[in-house]
C-alpha positions in Angstrom: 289.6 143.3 93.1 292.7 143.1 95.0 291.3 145.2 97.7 287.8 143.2 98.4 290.0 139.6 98.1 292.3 141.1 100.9 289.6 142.1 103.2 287.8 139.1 102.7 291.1 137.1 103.9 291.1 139.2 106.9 287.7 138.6 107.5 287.7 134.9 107.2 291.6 134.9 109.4 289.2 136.8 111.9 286.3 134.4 112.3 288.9 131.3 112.6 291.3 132.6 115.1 288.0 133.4 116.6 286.9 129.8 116.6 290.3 128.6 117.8 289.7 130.8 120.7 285.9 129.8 121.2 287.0 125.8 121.3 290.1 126.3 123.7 288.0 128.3 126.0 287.8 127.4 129.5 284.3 127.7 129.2 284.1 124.8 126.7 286.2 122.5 128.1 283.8 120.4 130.1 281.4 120.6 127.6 284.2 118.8 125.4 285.8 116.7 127.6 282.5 114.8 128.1 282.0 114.8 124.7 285.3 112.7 123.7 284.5 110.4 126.7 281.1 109.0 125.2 282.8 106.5 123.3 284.1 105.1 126.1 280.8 104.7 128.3 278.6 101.7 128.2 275.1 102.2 127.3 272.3 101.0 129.5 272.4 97.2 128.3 276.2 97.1 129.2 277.8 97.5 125.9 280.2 100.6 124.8 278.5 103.0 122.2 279.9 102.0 118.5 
């Protein structure tokens, strides 16, 4: 029991430090940074997105 709940730890340690990786990417960041700057555009009417 001990055994599976310590690879399972290293398993799920594995995918998140993956995921940190994946979201700090270079690759990623434009995707991102236009992402967090959608709240601040104005739609087509002139208003900001709520």
């Amino acid at each position: 029991m001990a055994f599976s709940q310590g690879v399972l730890i290293l398993i799920l340690m594995g995918l998140f430090i993956t995921a940190v990786f994946w979201a700090w990417s270079d690759r990623r960041r434009s995707t991102f940074d236009e992402a967090a700057r959608l709240p601040l555009e104005e739609s087509e009417e002139g208003q900001r997105h709520e």
